[in-house]
N, C-alpha and C positions, 0 to 999 in steps of 0.2 A: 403465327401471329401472336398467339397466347403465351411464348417466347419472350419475345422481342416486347412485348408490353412487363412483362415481370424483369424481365432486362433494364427496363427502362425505370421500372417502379426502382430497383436497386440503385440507379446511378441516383432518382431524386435524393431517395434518402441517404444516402451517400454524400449528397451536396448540400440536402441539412446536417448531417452530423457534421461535413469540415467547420458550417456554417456555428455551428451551436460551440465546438475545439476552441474557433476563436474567440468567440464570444466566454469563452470560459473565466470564472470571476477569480480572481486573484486577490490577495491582502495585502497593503501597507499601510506599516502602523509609521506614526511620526511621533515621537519625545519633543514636549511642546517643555511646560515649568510647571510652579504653581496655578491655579486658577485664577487668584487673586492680580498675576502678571497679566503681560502682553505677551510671551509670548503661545498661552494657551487660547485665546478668540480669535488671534493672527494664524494658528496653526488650523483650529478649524474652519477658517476662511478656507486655505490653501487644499485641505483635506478637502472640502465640499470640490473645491472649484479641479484638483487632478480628479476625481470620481467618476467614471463610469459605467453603472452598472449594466449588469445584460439587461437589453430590453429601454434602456434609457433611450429618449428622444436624442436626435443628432445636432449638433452644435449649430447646426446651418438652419435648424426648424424652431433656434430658443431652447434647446436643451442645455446639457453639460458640455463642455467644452474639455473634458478631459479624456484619460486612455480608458478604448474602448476593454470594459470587463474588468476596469480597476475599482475597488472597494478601499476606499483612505482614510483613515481614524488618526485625529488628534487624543494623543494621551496625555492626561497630568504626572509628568515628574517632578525631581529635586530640578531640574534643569541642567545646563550646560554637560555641569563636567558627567551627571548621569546618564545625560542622551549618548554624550560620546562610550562611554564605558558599554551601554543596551547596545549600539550599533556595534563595537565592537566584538559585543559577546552573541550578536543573535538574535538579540530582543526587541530589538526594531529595526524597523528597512532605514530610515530616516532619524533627522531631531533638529531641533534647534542649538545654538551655540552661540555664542560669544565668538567673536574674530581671535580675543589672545588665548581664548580656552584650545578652540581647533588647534591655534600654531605649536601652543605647547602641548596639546595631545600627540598630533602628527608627527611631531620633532622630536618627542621626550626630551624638552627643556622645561625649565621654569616651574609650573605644577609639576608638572609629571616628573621633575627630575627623580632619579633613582628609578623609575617604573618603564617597563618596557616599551616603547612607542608606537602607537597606532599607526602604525607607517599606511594602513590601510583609508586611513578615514579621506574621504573627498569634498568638495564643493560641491555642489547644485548653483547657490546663490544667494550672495548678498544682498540682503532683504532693506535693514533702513537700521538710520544710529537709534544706540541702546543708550540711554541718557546715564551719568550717575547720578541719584536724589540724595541728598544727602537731607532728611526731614526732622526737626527738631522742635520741641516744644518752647511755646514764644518766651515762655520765662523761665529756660533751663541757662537765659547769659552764654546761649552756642551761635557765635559771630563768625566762627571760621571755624576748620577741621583742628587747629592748634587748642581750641578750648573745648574740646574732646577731654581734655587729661582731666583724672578723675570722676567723669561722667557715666552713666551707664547707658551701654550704646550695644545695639543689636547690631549686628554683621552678616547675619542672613543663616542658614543651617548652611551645615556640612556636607559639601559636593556641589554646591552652588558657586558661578564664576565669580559670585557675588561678593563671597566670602572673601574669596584670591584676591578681588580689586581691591578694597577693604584695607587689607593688611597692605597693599602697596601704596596707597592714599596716605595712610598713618602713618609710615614707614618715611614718607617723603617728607611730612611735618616735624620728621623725628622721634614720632610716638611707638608704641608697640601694643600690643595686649594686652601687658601688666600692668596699663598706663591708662586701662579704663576697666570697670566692672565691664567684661564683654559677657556678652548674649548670642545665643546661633539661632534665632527664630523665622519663620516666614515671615516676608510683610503684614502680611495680615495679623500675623499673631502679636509682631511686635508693636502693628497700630493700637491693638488690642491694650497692650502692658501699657502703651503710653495715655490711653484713655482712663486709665485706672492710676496713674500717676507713677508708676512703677520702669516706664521707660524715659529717659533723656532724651534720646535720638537713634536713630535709624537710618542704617543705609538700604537703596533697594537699586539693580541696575536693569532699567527697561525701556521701553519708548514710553512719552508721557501723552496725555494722561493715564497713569495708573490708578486703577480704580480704587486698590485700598488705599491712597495718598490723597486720592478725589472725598473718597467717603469721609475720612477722619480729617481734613480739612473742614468739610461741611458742617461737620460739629466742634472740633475743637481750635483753638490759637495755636497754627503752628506754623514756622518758616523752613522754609527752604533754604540749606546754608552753603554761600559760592565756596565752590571748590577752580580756586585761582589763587594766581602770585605767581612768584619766582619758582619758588617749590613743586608749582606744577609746571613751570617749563622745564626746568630740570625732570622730573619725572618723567616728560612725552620723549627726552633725549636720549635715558634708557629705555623705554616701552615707546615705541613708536607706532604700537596699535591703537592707543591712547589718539583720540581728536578731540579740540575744544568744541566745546558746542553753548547752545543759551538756553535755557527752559524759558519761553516768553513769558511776560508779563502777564495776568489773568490763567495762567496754565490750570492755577488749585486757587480756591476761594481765599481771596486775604494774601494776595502775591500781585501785588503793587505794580513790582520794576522786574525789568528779567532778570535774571541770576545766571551767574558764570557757571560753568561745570566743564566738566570732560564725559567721552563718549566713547562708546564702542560700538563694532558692528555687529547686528544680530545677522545674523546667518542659517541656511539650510544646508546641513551638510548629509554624506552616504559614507556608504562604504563601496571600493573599487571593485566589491563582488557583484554587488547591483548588476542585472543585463543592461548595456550600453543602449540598446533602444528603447529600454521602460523608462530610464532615466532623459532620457534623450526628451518621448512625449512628456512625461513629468515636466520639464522644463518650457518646453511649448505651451504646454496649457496652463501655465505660470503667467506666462506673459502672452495668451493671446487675447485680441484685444476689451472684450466679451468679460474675460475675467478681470481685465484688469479694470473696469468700473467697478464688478461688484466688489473689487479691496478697496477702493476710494471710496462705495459707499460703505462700506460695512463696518471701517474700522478708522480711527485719526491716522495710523499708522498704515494703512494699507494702499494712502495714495503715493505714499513714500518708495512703494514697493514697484520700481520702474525699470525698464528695460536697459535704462542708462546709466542706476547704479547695480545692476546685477556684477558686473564685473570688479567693479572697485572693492581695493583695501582686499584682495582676496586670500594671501597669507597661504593658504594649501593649495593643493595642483585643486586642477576643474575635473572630475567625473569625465569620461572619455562621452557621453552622452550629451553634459551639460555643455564640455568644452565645444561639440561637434554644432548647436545650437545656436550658440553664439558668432561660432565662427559662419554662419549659415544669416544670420543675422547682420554681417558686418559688426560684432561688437569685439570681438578678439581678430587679432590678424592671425 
C-alpha cells in the first residue's frame, strides 16, 4: 500500500512538472523606433496584449489574452531599417517596419541594394498607414516640398525608413541633399532645433498624432506642408508602396484644413525561424477580440489595428504561423 501511495505521489509530481515545462516563460523582444514615435506605445500595446506570464489569470477570467508563458517587451530603436537588420542578426524575435523598408530588405532592392537580402524576414501583420508629416515653420515660406531648396531641413538619422522616403520625396520634386542644408536628427530632436530657430523643417514618417509634432505645435507656429501634385503621382507609379492619404483638419494645433500627403504601412514583421505556433498565438492574440479594444482604447492608432487590414498592402510572404491564422480566419484563401 506504502508502494502504490509513493507511486502515486511520483506520477502527481510528474504532472506538476509537465504542468510547470509548459508553463515555462519564454522572451520576445519587439524593435519598436524612437519614443518620441508611434511606433514605440503601439508596440508596447501589442507587447502587453501577446504576454503571458506563468501564473497570469486566463483570458476567459479578464486576464491576458495572450501565449500562455510569453514574456513581450517593446524596445526603443533607430526603427525600421534597425528592427530588420536586429531580427536579422538575433537581436530581436520581432520589430516594426515600414511596408517599402520590409520589401527592400526581403528582396535586396532599392535600400538594400548591393547588400545581401534578408530573404528570411516574414509578416506577422499589417498594423495601420504610417503618414508622411512633412512639418515646417510658419514663417520659413515652405508651401510645398519644392521650396525645400536652400532650407535646412532634418531627414530623420541614419537607418531610419524615414530617411529612404525623404530622399525619394526630394528626388520626385527634383531636389537632392546638396539642395538643402540636410540634418539626420530624431523628431524630437529636430523639434527641438526648430524651437530654437535653427531648424526650417522636418520630416517624420508615423501615424498621426505624433506626440513630438503634437507638443511643438502646442507652443510654436507651425504647418504641416502637402506633399501632392503631379510629382507625387508620378512617384506612387515607381513606388507603389506609396498610398495617398490626409492628415484631418485639427490633427496639431493651428491645422485649419486637411493636408494631402502619402503613406506607408506600418507593419509587424519575424524572421521564418520563429516556431510556427508561437507566431501562430502571437497573431491570435493580436486580434482577439478582448485585445483589440484595449488598441482602440489605448492608442489613436490602435483602432486602426483590424483584422481586416491585417492582410493588405502585404509586400513579403506571411510567417507560416501568421499565414495559418488568417487562413483559419477566412482572411487569406
Amino acid at each position: 500500500m506504502k508502494l502504490r501511495t509513493l507511486f502515486a505521489a511520483f506520477a502527481v509530481a510528474a504532472s506538476f512538472g509537465q504542468a510547470a515545462a509548459a508553463q515555462e516563460m519564454s522572451f520576445f523582444r519587439i524593435g519598436t523606433g524612437g519614443t518620441a514615435g508611434t511606433y514605440y506605445p503601439i508596440g508596447g500595446l501589442i507587447a502587453n496584449a501577446i504576454s503571458s506570464p506563468p501564473g497570469s489569470r486566463a483570458c476567459e477570467d479578464g486576464g491576458s489574452c495572450g501565449v500562455p508563458g510569453l514574456v513581450a517587451t517593446a524596445v526603443a530603436s533607430n526603427g525600421s531599417v534597425g528592427n530588420v537588420n536586429a531580427i536579422n542578426g538575433g537581436a530581436m524575435e520581432a520589430g516594426f517596419s515600414q511596408s517599402d523598408v520590409a520589401y527592400w530588405a526581403q528582396t535586396g532592392t532599392g535600400l538594400w541594394e548591393g547588400q545581401p537580402a534578408v530573404e528570411k524576414l516574414r509578416l506577422i501583420a499589417n498594423l495601420y498607414p504610417e503618414s508622411i508629416h512633412l512639418v515646417a515653420r510658419k514663417d520659413a515660406g515652405i508651401g510645398s516640398v519644392a521650396d525645400l531648396k536652400g532650407k535646412r531641413v532634418s531627414l530623420d538619422e541614419p537607418g531610419s525608413g524615414t530617411l529612404v522616403d525623404a530622399k525619394i520625396i526630394l528626388e520626385a520634386f527634383g531636389l537632392s541633399e546638396s539642395d538643402i542644408t540636410p540634418e539626420y536628427l530624431k523628431p524630437d530632436q529636430a523639434a527641438d532645433r526648430m524651437r530654437d530657430g535653427a531648424m526650417d523643417a522636418f520630416f517624420f514618417v508615423g501615424g498621426y498624432p505624433a506626440g513630438a509634432i503634437a507638443e511643438l505645435a502646442s507652443q510654436h507656429d507651425v504647418v504641416l506642408v502637402p506633399i501632392t501634385g503631379p510629382e507625387v503621382d508620378k512617384l506612387r507609379e515607381d513606388y507603389t508602396f506609396f498610398a495617398t492619404d490626409t492628415v484631418p483638419a485639427g490633427t496639431y494645433e493651428g491645422q485649419d484644413a486637411d493636408v494631402a500627403t502619402i503613406s506607408v504601412g506600418a507593419q509587424l514583421v519575424t524572421s521564418a525561424d520563429q516556431p510556427e505556433e508561437l507566431i501562430h498565438g502571437i497573431t491570435a492574440a493580436i486580434y482577439n477580440e478582448n485585445t483589440q479594444k484595449l488598441f482602440a482604447a489605448g492608442h489613436a492608432k490602435g483602432k486602426l489595428i483590424t483584422l481586416d487590414s491585417a492582410t493588405q498592402g502585404a509586400g513579403i510572404p506571411f510567417h507560416p504561423g501568421a499565414e495559418r491564422f488568417y487562413k483559419e480566419a477566412g482572411k487569406l484563401e
